[in-house]
Backbone as CSV, one residue per row, in Angstrom:
resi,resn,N_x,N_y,N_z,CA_x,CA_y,CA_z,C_x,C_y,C_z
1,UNK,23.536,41.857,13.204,23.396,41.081,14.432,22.929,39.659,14.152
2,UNK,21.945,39.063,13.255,21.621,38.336,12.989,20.262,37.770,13.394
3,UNK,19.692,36.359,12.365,18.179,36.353,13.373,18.040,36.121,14.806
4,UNK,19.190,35.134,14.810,19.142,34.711,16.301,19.088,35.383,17.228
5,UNK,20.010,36.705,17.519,20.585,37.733,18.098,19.034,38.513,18.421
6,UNK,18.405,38.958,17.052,16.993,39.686,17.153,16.246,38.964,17.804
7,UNK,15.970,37.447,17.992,15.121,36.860,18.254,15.335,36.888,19.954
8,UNK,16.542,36.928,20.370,17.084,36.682,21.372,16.689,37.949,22.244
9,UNK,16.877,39.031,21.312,16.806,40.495,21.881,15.238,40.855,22.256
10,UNK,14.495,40.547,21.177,12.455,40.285,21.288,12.596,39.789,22.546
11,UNK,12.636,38.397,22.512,12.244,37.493,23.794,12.629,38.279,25.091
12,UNK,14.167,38.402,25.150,14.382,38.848,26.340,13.333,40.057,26.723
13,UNK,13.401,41.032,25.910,12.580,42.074,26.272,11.296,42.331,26.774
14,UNK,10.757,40.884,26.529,9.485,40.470,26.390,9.425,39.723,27.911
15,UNK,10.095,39.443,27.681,10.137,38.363,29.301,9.753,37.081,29.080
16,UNK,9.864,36.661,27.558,9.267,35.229,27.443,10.622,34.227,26.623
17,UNK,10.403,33.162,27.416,11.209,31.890,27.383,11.057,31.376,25.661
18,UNK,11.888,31.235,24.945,11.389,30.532,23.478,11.092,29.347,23.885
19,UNK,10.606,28.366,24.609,10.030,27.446,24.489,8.359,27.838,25.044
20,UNK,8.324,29.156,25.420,6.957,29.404,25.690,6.438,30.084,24.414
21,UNK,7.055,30.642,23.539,6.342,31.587,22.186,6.094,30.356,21.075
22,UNK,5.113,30.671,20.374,4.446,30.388,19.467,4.528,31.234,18.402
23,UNK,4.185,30.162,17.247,4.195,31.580,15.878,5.579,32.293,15.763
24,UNK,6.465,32.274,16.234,7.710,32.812,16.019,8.144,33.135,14.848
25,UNK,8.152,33.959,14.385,9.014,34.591,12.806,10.439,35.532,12.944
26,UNK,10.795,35.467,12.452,12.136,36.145,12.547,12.241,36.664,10.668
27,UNK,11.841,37.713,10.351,12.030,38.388,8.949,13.244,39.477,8.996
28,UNK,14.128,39.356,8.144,15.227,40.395,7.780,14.414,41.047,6.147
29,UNK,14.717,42.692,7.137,13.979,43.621,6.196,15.064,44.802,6.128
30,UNK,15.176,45.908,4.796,15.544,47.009,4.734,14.503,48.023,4.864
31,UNK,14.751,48.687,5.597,14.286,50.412,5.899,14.882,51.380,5.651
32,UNK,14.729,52.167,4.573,15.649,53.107,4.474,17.318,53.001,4.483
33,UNK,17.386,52.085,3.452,19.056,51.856,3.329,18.986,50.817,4.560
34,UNK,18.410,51.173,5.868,19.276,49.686,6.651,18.671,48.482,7.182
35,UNK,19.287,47.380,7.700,18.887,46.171,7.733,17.668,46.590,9.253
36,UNK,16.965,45.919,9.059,15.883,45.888,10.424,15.726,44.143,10.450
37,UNK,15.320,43.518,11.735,14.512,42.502,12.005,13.014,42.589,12.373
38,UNK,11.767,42.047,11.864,11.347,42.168,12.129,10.486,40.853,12.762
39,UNK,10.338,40.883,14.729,10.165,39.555,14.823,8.895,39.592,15.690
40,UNK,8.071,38.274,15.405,6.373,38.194,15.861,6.535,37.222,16.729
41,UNK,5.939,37.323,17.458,5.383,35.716,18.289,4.200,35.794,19.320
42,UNK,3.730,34.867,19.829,2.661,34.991,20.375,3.344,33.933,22.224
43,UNK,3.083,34.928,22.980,2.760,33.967,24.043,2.006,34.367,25.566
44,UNK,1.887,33.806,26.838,0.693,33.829,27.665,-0.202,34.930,26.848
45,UNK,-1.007,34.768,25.917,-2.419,35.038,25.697,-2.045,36.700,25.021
46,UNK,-0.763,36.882,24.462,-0.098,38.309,24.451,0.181,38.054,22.281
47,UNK,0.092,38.713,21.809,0.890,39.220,20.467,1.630,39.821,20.527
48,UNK,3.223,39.402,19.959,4.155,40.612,20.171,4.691,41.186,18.959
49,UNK,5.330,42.162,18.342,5.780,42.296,17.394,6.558,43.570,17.404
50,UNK,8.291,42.994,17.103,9.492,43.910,17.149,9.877,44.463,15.709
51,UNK,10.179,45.072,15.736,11.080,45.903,14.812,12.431,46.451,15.393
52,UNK,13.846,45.549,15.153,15.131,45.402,15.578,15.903,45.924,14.718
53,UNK,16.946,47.171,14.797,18.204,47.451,13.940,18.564,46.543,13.671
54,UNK,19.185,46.232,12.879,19.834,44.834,12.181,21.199,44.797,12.510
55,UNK,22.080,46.183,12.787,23.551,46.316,13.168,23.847,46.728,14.686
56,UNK,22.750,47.464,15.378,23.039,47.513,16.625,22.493,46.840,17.364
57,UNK,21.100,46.246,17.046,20.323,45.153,17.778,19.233,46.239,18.813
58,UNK,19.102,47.846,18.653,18.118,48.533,19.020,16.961,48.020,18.730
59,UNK,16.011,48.018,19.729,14.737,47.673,19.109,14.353,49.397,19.100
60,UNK,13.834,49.309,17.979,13.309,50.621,17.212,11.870,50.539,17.678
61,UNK,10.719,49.963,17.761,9.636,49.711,17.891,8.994,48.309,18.397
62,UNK,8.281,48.457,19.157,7.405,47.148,19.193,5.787,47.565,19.854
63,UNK,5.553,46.205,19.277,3.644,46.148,19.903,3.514,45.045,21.008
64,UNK,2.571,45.456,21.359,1.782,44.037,22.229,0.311,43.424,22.520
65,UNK,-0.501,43.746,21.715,-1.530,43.143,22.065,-1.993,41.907,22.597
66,UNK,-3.336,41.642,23.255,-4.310,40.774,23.592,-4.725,40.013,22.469
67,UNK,-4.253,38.730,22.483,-5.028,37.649,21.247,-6.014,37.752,21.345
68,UNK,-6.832,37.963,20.140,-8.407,37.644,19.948,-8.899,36.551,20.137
69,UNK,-9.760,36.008,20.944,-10.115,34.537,21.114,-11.685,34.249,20.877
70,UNK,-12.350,34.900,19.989,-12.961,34.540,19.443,-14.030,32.885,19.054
């Protein structure tokens, strides 16, 4: 699918605009023989972090925590 595609697929899911995320990463990883994305970003006051099939664009997993503000 590609990074863009994953990145595209995070956000939407997320409900956040890429001009609102921060920290944005987009990593291409193998799992078990297949391609995964794995993509982070931070936005309204949230941590997100996907784990995307790389060929169907499933998100397999994700998190969401509360930034620490410390």
């Amino acid at each position: 699918i590609g990074r863009e595609k994953a990145k595209s697929i995070a956000l939407s899911h997320a409900g956040v605009k890429e001009s609102a995320a921060s920290r944005l990463s987009v990593e291409k990883d193998y799992d078990d023989g297949r391609i995964e994305y794995s993509v982070e970003f931070n936005a309204n006051g949230k941590e997100y972090d996907y784990e995307i099939h790389g060929e169907s664009g499933k998100i397999l997993d994700y998190d969401v925590e509360v930034e620490d503000r410390d």
